[in-house]
Structure formats: structure tokens, C-alpha cells
C-alpha positions in Angstrom: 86.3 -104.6 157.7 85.7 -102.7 161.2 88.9 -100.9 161.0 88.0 -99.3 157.8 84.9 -98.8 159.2 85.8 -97.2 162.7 87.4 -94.6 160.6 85.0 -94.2 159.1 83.0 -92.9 162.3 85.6 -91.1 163.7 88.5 -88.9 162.1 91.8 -90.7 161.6 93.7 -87.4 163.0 91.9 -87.6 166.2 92.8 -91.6 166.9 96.1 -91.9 165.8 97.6 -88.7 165.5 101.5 -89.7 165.5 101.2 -90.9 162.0 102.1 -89.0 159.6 99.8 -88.2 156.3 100.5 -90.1 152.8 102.0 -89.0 150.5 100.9 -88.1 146.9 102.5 -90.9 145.9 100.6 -93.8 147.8 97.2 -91.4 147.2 97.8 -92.4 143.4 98.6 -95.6 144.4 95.7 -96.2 146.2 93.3 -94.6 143.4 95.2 -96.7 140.9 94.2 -99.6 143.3 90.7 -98.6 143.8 89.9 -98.1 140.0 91.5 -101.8 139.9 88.5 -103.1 142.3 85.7 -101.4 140.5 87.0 -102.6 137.5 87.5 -106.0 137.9 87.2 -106.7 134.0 89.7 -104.6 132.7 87.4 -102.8 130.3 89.4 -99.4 130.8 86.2 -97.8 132.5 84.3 -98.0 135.4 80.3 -97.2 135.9 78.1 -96.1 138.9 77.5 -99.9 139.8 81.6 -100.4 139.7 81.2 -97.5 141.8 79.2 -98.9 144.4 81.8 -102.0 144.9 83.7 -99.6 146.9 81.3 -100.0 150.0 83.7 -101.7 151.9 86.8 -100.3 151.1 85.6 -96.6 151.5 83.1 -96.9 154.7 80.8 -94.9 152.7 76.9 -95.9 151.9 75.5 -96.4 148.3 73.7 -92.8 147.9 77.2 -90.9 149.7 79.0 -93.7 146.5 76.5 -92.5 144.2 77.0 -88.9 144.9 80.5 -89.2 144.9 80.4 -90.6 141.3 78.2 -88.4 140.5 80.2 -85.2 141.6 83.2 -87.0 139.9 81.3 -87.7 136.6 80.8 -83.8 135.5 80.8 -84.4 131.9 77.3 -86.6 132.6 79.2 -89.2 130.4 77.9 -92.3 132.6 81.6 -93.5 132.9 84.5 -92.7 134.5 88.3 -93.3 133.2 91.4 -94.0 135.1 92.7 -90.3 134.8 88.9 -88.8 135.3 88.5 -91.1 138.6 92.3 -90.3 139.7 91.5 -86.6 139.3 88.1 -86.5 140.8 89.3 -88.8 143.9 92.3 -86.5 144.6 90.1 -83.1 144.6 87.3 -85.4 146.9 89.9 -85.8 149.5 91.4 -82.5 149.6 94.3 -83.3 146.9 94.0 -83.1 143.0 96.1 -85.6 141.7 97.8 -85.5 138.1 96.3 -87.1 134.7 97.9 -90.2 134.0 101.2 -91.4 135.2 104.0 -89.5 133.4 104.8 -86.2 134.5 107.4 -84.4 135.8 109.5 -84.9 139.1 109.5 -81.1 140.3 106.1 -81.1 139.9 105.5 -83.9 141.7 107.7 -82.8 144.5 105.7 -79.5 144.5 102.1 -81.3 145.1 103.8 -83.4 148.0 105.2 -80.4 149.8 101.7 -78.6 149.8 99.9 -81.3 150.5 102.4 -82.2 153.9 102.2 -78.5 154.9 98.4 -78.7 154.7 97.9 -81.8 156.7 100.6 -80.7 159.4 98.3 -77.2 160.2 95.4 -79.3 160.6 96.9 -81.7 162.9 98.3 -79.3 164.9 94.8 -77.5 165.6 93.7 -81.0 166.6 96.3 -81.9 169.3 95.4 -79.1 170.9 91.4 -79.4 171.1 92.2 -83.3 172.0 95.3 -84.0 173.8 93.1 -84.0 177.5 90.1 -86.5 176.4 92.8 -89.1 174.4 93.1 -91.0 177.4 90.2 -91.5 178.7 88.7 -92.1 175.3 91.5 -94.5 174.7 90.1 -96.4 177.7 86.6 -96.3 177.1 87.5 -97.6 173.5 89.2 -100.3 174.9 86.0 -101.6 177.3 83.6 -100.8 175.0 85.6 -103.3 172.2 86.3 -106.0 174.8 82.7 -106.2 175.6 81.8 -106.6 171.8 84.1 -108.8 171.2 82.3 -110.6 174.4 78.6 -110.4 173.4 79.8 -111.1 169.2 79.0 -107.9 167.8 82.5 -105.9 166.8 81.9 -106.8 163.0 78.1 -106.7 163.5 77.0 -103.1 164.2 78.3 -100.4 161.9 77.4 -97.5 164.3 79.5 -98.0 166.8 80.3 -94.9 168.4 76.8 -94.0 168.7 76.5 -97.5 170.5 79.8 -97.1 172.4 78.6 -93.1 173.6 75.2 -94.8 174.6 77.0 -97.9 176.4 79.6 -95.0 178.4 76.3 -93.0 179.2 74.6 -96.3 180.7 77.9 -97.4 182.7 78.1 -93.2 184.3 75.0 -92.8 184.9 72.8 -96.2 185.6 74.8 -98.8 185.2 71.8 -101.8 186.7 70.3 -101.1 182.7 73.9 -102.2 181.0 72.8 -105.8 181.5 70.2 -105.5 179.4 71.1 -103.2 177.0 74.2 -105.9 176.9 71.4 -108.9 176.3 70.0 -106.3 173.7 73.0 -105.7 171.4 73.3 -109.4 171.5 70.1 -109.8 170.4 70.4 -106.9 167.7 74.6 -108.6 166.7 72.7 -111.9 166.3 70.1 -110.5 164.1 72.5 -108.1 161.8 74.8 -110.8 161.5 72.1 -113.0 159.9 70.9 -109.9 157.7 74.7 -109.2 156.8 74.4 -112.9 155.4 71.5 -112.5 153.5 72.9 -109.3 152.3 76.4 -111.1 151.1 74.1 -113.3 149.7 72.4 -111.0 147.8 75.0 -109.0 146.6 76.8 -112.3 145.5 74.0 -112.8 143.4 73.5 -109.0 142.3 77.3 -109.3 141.3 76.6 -112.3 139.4 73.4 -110.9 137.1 76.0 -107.8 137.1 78.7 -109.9 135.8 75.7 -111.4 133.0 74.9 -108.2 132.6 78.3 -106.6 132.1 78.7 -109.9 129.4 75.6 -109.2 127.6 76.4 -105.8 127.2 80.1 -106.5 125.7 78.7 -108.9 123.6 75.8 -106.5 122.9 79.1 -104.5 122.3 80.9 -106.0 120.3 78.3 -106.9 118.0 77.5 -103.2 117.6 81.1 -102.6 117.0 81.5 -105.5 114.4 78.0 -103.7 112.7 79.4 -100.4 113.1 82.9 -101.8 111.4 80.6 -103.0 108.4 78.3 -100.3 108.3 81.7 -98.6 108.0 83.7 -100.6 105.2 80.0 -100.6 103.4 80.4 -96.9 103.5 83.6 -96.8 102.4 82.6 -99.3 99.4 80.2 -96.6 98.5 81.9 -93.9 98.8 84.5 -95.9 96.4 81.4 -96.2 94.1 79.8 -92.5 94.9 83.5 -91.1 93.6 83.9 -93.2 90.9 80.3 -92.1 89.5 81.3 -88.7 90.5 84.3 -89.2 88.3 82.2 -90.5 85.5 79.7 -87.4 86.5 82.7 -85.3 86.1 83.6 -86.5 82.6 80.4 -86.6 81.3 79.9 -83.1 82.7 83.3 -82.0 80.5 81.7 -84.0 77.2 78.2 -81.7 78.5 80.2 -78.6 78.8 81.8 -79.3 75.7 78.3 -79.7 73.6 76.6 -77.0 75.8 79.5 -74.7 74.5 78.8 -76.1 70.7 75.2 -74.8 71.8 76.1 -71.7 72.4 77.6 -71.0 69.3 75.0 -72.9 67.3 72.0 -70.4 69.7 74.4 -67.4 68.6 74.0 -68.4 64.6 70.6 -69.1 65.3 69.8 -65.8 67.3 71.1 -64.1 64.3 69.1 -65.8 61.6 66.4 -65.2 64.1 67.1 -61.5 64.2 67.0 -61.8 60.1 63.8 -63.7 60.5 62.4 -61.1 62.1 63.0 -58.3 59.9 61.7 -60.6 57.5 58.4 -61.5 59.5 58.4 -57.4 60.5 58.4 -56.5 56.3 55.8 -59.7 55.8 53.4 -58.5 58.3 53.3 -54.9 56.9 52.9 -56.6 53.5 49.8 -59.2 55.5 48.6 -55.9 57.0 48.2 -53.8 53.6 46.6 -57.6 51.7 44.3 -57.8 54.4 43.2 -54.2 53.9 42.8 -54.6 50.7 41.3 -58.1 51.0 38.5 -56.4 53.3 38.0 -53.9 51.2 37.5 -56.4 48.6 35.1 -58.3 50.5 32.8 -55.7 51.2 32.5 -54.2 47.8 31.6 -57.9 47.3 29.3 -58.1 50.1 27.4 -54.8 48.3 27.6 -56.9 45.3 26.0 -59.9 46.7 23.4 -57.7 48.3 22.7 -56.0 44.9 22.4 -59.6 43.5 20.3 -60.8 46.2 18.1 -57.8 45.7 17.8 -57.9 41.8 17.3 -61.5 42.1 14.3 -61.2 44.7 12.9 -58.4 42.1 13.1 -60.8 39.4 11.3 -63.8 41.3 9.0 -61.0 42.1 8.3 -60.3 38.5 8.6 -64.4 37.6 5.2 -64.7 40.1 3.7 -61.7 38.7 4.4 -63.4 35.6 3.3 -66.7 36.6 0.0 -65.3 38.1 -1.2 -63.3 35.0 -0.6 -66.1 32.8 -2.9 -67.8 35.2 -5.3 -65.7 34.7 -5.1 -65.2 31.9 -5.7 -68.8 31.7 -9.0 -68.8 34.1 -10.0 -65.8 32.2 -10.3 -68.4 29.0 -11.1 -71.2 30.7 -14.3 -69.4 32.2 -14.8 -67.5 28.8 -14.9 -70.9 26.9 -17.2 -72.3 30.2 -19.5 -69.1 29.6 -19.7 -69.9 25.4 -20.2 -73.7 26.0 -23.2 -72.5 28.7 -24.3 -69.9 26.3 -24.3 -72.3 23.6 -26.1 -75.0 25.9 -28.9 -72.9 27.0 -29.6 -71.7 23.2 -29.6 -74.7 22.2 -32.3 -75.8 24.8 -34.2 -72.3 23.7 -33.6 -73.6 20.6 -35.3 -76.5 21.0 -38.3 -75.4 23.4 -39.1 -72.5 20.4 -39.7 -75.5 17.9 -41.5 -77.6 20.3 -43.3 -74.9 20.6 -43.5 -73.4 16.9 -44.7 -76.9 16.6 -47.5 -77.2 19.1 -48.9 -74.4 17.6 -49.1 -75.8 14.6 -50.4 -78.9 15.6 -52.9 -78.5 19.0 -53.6 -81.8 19.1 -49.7 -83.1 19.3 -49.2 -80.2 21.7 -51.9 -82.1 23.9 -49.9 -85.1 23.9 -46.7 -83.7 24.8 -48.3 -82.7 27.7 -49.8 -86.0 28.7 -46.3 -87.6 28.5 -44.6 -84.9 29.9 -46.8 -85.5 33.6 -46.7 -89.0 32.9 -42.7 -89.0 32.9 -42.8 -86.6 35.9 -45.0 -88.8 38.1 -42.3 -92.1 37.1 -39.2 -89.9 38.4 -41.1 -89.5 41.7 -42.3 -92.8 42.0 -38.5 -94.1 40.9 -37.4 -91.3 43.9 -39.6 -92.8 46.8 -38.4 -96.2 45.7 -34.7 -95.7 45.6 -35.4 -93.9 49.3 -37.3 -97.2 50.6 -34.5 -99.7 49.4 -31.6 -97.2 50.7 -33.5 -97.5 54.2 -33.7 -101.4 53.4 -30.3 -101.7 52.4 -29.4 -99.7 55.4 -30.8 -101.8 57.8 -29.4 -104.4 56.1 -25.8 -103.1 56.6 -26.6 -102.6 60.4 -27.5 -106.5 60.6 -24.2 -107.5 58.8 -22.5 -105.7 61.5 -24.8 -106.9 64.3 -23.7 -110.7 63.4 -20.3 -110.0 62.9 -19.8 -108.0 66.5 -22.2 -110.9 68.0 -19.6 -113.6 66.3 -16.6 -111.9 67.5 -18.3 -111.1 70.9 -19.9 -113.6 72.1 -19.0 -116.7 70.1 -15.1 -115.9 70.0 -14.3 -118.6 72.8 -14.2 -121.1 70.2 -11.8 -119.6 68.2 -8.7 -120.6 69.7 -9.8 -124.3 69.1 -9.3 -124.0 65.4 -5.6 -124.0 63.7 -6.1 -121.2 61.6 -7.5 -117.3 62.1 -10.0 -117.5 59.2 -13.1 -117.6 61.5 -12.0 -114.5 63.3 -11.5 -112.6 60.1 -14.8 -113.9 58.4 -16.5 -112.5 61.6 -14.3 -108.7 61.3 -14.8 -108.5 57.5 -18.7 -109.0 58.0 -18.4 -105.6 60.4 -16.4 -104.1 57.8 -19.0 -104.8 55.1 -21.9 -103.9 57.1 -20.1 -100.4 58.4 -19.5 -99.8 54.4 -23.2 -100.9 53.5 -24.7 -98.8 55.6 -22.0 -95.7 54.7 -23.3 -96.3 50.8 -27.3 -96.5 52.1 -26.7 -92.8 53.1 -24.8 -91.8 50.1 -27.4 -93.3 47.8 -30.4 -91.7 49.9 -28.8 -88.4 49.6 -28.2 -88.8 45.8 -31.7 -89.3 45.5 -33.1 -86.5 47.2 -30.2 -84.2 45.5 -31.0 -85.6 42.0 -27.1 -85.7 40.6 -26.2 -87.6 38.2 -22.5 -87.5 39.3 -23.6 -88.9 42.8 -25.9 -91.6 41.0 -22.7 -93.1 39.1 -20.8 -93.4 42.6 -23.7 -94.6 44.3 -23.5 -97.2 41.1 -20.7 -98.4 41.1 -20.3 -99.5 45.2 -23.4 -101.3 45.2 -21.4 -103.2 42.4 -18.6 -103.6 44.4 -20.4 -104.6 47.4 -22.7 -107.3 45.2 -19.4 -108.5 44.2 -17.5 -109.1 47.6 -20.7 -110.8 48.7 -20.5 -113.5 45.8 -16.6 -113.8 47.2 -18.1 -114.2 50.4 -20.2 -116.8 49.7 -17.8 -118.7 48.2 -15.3 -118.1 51.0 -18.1 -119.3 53.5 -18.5 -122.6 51.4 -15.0 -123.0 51.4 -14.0 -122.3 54.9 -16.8 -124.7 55.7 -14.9 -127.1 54.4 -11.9 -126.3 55.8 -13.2 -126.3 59.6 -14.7 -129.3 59.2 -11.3 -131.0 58.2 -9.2 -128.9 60.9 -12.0 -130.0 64.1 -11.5 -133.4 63.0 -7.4 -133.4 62.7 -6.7 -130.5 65.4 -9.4 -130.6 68.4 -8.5 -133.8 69.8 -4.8 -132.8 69.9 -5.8 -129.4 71.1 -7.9 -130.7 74.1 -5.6 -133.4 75.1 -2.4 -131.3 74.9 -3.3 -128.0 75.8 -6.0 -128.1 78.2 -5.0 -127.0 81.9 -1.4 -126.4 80.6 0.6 -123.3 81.1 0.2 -120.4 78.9 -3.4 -121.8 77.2 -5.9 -120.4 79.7 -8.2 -119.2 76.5 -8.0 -122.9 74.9 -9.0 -124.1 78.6 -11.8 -122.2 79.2 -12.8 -122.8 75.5 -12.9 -126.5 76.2 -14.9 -125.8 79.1 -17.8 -123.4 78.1 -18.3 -125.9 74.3 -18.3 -128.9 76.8 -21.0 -127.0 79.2 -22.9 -125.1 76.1 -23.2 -128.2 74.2 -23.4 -130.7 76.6 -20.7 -133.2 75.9 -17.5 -134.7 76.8 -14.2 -134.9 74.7 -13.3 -134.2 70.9 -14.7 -137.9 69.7 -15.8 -139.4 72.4 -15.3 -139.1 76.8 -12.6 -141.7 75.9 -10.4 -138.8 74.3 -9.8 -137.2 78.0 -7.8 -141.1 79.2 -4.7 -139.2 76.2 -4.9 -135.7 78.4 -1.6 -134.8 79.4 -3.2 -133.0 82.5 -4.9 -136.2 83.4 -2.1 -138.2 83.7 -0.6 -135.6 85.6 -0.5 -135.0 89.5 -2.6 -131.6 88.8 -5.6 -133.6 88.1 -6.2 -135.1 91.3 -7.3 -138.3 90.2 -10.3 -137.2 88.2 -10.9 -138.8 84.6 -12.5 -136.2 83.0 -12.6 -132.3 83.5 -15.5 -130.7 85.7 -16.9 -129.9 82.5 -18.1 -133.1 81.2 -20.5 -133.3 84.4 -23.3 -132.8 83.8 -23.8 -131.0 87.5 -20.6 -129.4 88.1 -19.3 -129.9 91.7 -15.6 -129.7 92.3 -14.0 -133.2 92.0 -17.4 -134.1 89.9 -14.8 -135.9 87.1 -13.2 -138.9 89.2 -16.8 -140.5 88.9 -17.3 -142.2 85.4 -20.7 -142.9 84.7 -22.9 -141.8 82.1 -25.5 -140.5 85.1 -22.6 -138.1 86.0 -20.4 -137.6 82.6 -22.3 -136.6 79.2 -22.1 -139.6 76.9 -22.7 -138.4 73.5 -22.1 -140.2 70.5 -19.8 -138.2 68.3 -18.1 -135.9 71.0 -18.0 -132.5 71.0 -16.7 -132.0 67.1 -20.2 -133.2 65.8 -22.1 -130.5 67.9 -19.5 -127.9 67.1 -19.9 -128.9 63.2 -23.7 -128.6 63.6 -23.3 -124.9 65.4 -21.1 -123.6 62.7 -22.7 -125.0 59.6 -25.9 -123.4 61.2 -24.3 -120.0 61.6 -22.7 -120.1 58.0 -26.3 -120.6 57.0 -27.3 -117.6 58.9 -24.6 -115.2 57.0 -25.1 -117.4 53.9 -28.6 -116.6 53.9 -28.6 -113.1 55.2 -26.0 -112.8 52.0 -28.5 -113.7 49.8 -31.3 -111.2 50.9 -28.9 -108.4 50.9 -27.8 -109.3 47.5 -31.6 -109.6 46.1 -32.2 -106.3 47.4 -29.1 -104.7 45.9 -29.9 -105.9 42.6 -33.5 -104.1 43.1 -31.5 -100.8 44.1 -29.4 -101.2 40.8 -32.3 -101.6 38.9 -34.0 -97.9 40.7 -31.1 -96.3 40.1 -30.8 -97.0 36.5 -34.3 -96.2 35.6 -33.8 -92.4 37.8 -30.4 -92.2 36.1 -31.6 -92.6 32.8 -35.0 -90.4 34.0 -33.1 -87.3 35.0 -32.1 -84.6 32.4 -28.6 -83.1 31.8 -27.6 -80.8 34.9 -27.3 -77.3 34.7 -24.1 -75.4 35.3 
């Protein structure tokens, strides 16, 4: 390798000029050779890394290999071919060499001849600039490589002339530092030689992950080709398939040419019955045009119709109310001319009468006398009847206003109780009493203003409600007895059942406090007995927090008062609650019973006032 590389550092010409130039010949050669080294797999191609295998062979360093591939590569293809490298070698060195290896013999010989006269001028420029320094150079070289080949380092250093021109310098000018500088390239061969090591070493492995590469790549190529050859005969399947649906495009485009053209012909008869059409359409729209003129003409000598109808038929409604209001008054007019006889004939008749009462008082004094007795005497009774229909209205009044008093008071006060009965007929004995006594007191004034009015008419109606009213109290009584009866058999089936199963239960809060305030009011414990509250659902419950009886049934409520049982702390009374609760309502039934009973007495009085004033008052006038 130093002999490549020593010519590297200095020309060839100017060491060995009797040697004559290559030929063109052994320049293909050698490229031929060259591209064989870089491409030591035979792919056919060679890359920048083949490239830079040529290191050794072409003293040159891997940017001056890179550039060279570079300036050789001008297509920027990333690869160079046997005829692209052969080509672009021959131009690098001074000589373009021909593409590929057939060609011509004169042509040949032509290249050869110019590239001898070429070389032959430049070595004759040479031999004369060198010819007195060959010797001594000569010499020099020789010493400078025995004393490398002494210290180790010819095929160390690569810059040897630099290293020989220092080591010539040294020996002509101080020649006590060559033992140094001796000990120093020793030092520096011993060193490079180990680098060069680790550098073969390094490249070995370089080439190999080169070589792995290089395989992966083929195999990366190959598998691209073998896609690419698939891709292709899938291509080429459907292009099989594209033409033969092209060809079936193509027919079925005939078959649609083919109808389109029966279209045409069919559009052509049809333009023409559409031309007839329209004529047709053109006459039938002049004939529309003229029937709707007429038709609007038609329609508004109808419309003046209709408004001559509508305005004769509004005249004759007109004259249908006139109608209709003079035979109305026409009947009033009789109606009040047969009122006016009837009056007339009423009033004569009372002159009638009051000329012979008095034709006859005149005859007879005495009689006359009489008449007038009665006459005050009959006045006097029609006042006193007045003033004592007045009174019993006032009565009967106040009356009213004390049914409604103890029916608000029932519903007010005493309405606790009424959830512990089963049915609603308390609550609607205790609304119907304010009913009644809202309606009694409503008839009191009627009858009061009847009497000071003096109508007979008003007397009737007056009549007839205190009628009804003494009626619906006899119903009442009876209803009273009767529901008696009837709460007295629902406290004795129901109020156990309703204290034991509702008390203190969701949703019964009225029946609770209920319980409660008759427990507290009347002073005892349970429906029967205190021995009811042992059935309670809320006793036996958790809610009850042990206690045997409710609060209530102390007789000092404090809370937690009904875990004691003793009859010191729990009202023991004999019965239970359902004998005090009979003894409370058959007292207020007395109560309405009795007030029934006054009320009823006193209407029968009024009945008997109005009668006699009725009876007292003469025919009204009109």
C-alpha cells in the first residue's frame, strides 16, 4: 500500500519519468477493474459507499472519494453504472473513455494517439524543470526510507514527504535534534500502527453491517419487485376486466344508441302532436277567455241580484217586526183596555155597594150606628193582628239566628269528634241546622215586611214557607231520633276499632287528636275500658316507647305519663269513653230536639196571625 500511496504524494512523471504512459487500453482495464472492487456483489451498480472502497487503491481520502462520485454522478441518480463510472473516470484523469466495450478500432486508435501526444508534451516540460534535483532527491529518498524501514514506520505514516522534507531540513541544518525527532516518529509509527488496527477493525465491521445492509436492501428489493410484479399482473387482470366491461359498456351503449334513436323519432311524433296540442290549447284558451268573461259577467249581475235580494229581504223583516210590534200593541192596547173595564167595573161595583150601604143608613139611623161600631171594632183587630205578626216575626227571627248559632257551634267547636264515627250524618245534621236557621231568619224578614206592606200576595208566600219550614222540622225530629240510634250502634261497633287501629298511625292525625281531646274533655281512658289500649297497634309498636296507654289517659299529662298503670295516674272509668260520648250526644240531640219544638210552637202561632190578617185585609186595589 505505500507505493500506491507515495504516488499519491508526489507525481508519477516526476519519479519515474522513463516509463511511458498507459494506454487507453489498460485505462479501461483498470476502470473495468476498479468498478469490479466497488462492486463486489455483482449487482451491475455501484453507490457512494462502493465508492469509498477505493481508499486504498486510489490514495485518495473519503470527502476527495465522495467528491469524485459526486462530480461523476451528474444525473444525481445515487448510482453509478459500468459505462457512467468508465466515462466519468476517464474525463477525471484527463481521458474520456468510450461507453461500453464495443466500438470501433479507428476510433480506438484515434483516442490512444491523442492521449500519447498529450502525455509526451507534458513529460517533456517536466524533464527539463527536474533533470538537476533527480539525483539528489533520489538519494535523499533512499535515506529517508532506510531510516523508516529502521524505526517501523514506512507503512505507518501516510504523509511522508512532508515527514521526509522535515527529516532533510533537520539533517542540513541541526542535525543533534534528528535523534529525537527519530525517537518521535517511532513513537507516532507505533501509535498509527495501532490506530490503523482499530481502523481495519472498524471498517471490517463497517463492511460487514454494509454487507447486512446491502442484503436487507436486496431482500427489501426483491420483495418490492415481487410486489411490484403483482401489483402489476393485478393491473393487468383489471385492465382484462376494465376492457371487457368497456366492451360490454360499448354494447350496451350501441343497444342505448339504438333506443335513444327510436327516441328521437318517438320526441319528433310527439313534438308534432305537441305542436297540434297547442293550437288546440291556443283555440281552448280563447274559448276559456270569452266563458270566463261571460261567466264574470254572469256573476256580478248575480251579485246585484243577491244584493237586491238581501235588500228586499231586510225590508221585509223590517216590515215582519213592524208587523209583529203593532200586533203587540195592539194586543197591550186590549189587554189594558179590558184591565181598565174590569177596574172600572170593580170600583162601581164598590160605589155600588157603598151608595146602598149608604141609601140604607139613611133609612135606618140606628143600623147606620152599628156599622160604624163594627167597622172600628174590625179596624182595631187588623192592628192588633199587625203588631202580633211583627212580634212573632222578631221571635221567629231570633229563633232562626239560634238554629244557626248551634249548628256553627256543632261544626266549630265539637267537630273533633266527627272523624270517630263511620258515617258523615253528624256533620250534615250540624250544616243543615245553619241552613235552616239562615232560611228561618230570611222568612222572619219576608213575613215582617208583608205585614207592614199589607199584600195579600206576600201573605200567601210568607204562608206557605212557614209550612215548609214546620214540615222539615218534623223530618228533623225524626232524623234526630233516628240518627240517635244509629250513633249509638256505630260507637259501640266502630270506636274501639277506630282507636286501636288508627290512633298514632300515618295519615289519621284528625282521628289522633280526636282520641286525645274526648279522652282529656271527658276524662277517660279507652273505647270500653283502659284495657282496650293493650289491642293498639301503636302500642305494640317501637313508636310507643314502652308506655301502656296514650298521654291522654293521665290524668296530669307529662310526657312518658302512660308507662305508669295505676288508677292514681290513668282515669279508670267504668264504661270507657263510649258511655260519656253517648251521654254528650244524647244531651245535645236534646238541645236541638228541644229548641225544634219551641220553634215549631211559635210557627204554628205565626200561622195562626197570618190567617186571621189574611182573612182581615180587603181585596187590593189595582
Amino acid at each position: 500500500m505505500d507505493g500506491p500511496r507515495e504516488a499519491g504524494a508526489s507525481p508519477g512523471p516526476a519519479r519515474e519519468p522513463p516509463d511511458p504512459p498507459p494506454a487507453s487500453g489498460e485505462m479501461l482495464a483498470k476502470a473495468r477493474e476498479l468498478f469490479q472492487l466497488c462492486d463486489k456483489e455483482a449487482r451491475g451498480f455501484i453507490t457512494k459507499l462502493d465508492m469509498q472502497g477505493l481508499q486504498g487503491e486510489l490514495s485518495l481520502s473519503p470527502d476527495q472519494l465522495e467528491s469524485v462520485f459526486h462530480s461523476l454522478d451528474r444525473a444525481g441518480l445515487g448510482y453509478l453504472t459500468p459505462d457512467d463510472f468508465g466515462l466519468g473516470l476517464g474525463k477525471f484523469v484527463g481521458m474520456e473513455l468510450s461507453q461500453g466495450t464495443s466500438g470501433s478500432p479507428r476510433l480506438r486508435q484515434e483516442e490512444e494517439e491523442t492521449f500519447e501526444s498529450g502525455w509526451s508534451e507534458e513529460l517533456e516540460q517536466e524533464e527539463e524543470e527536474e533533470e538537476e534535483e533527480e539525483e539528489e532527491e533520489r538519494k535523499e529518498r533512499k535515506r529517508f526510507s532506510a531510516t523508516m524501514e529502521q524505526l517501523g514506520a514506512s507503512g505507518v505514516l501516510e504523509e511522508r514527504q512532508q515527514v521526509r522534507t522535515l527529516w532533510a531540513r533537520l539533517q542540513r541544518e541541526k542535525p543533534e535534534l534528528l535523534a529525537p525527532f527519530e525517537e518521535v516518529l517511532l513513537f507516532v509509527s507505533v501509535h498509527l500502527r495501532e490506530l490503523s488496527q482499530d481502523r481495519d477493525s472498524m471498517e471490517q465491521a463497517l463492511r460487514r453491517r454494509e454487507n447486512d445492509h446491502e442484503r436487507e436492501v436486496r431482500c427489501l428489493y426483491e420483495e418490492m419487485e415481487q410486489q411490484i410484479r403483482a401489483e402489476r399482473d393485478r393491473c393487468q387482470n383489471q385492465d382484462a376486466s376494465h376492457q371487457d366491461r368497456s366492451a360490454a359498456l360499448q354494447r350496451v351503449l350501441h343497444s342505448k344508441e339504438q333506443e335513444l334513436e327510436s327516441l328521437g323519432q318517438q320526441q319528433g311524433k310527439l313534438e308534432q302532436e305537441l305542436r297540434e296540442l297547442s293550437r288546440r290549447q291556443a283555440a281552448a284558451q280563447a274559448d276559456n277567455a270569452r266563458l270566463r268573461r261571460q261567466n264574470q259577467e254572469l256573476r256580478a249581475e248575480l251579485e246585484r241580484n243577491r244584493a237586491e235580494l238581501d235588500q228586499s229581504r231586510a225590508q221585509l223583516d223590517a216590515a215582519r217586526d213592524q208587523l209583529h210590534n203593532l200586533r203587540r200593541e195592539a194586543q197591550l192596547e186590549q189587554e189594558q183596555r179590558h184591565r181598565d173595564v174590569f177596574v172600572v167595573s170593580k170600583n162601581m161595583q164598590k160605589e155600588r155597594q157603598s151608595l146602598l150601604r149608604q141609601l140604607e143608613l139613611l133609612r135606618d139611623p140606628a143600623r147606620a150606628a152599628e156599622m160604624g161600631d163594627y167597622e172600628k171594632q174590625e179596624t182595631c183587630g187588623a192592628v192588633c193582628l199587625k203588631y202580633l205578626l211583627f212580634v212573632f216575626n222578631c221571635c221567629f227571627w231570633l229563633a232562626g239566628l239560634g238554629v244557626m248559632a248551634v249548628g256553627i257551634w256543632i261544626v266549630a267547636l265539637k267537630s273533633d269528634y266527627i272523624s270517630l264515627l263511620a258515617s258523615n250524618f253528624y256533620t250534615a245534621t250540624a250544616y243543615l241546622l245553619v241552613v235552616a236557621g239562615a232560611v228561618v231568619m230570611v222568612t222572619g224578614i219576608l213575613g215582617c215586611c208583608a205585614t207592614f206592606k199589607e199584600r195579600r200576595n206576600l201573605l200567601r208566600l210568607y204562608f206557605i214557607l212557614l209550612l215548609i219550614i214546620f214540615l222539615l222540622e218534623i223530618l228533623a225530629g225524626i232524623l234526630a231520633y233516628v240518627s240517635h240510634q244509629q250513633m249509638n250502634e256505630e260507637l259501640k261497633s266502630g270506636l274501639k276499632s277506630t282507636m286501636t287501629e288508627k290512633y298514632r298511625q300515618p295519615g289519621a292525625a284528625g282521628v289522633t287528636s280526636a282520641v286525645d281531646k274526648l279522652q282529656q274533655e271527658f276524662k277517660c281512658c279507652g273505647s270500653n275500658s283502659s284495657e282496650d289500649w293493650k289491642d293498639s297497634l301503636w302500642i305494640k309498636s317501637g313508636d310507643a316507647n314502652n308506655r301502656k296507654f296514650p298521654d291522654s289517659c293521665c290524668k296530669t299529662i307529662v310526657d312518658g305519663c302512660g308507662q305508669r298503670d295505676h288508677a292514681s295516674n290513668i282515669y279508670k272509668v267504668e264504661g270507657g269513653c263510649i258511655t260519656k260520648l253517648e251521654i254528650f250526644i244524647r244531651e245535645h240531640l236534646k238541645i236541638i230536639g228541644a229548641v225544634g219544638i219551641g220553634v215549631a210552637c211559635v210557627q204554628i202561632f205565626g200561622m195562626i196571625f197570618t190567617c186571621c190578617l189574611y182573612k182581615s185585609l180587603k181585596l187590593e186595589h189595582y
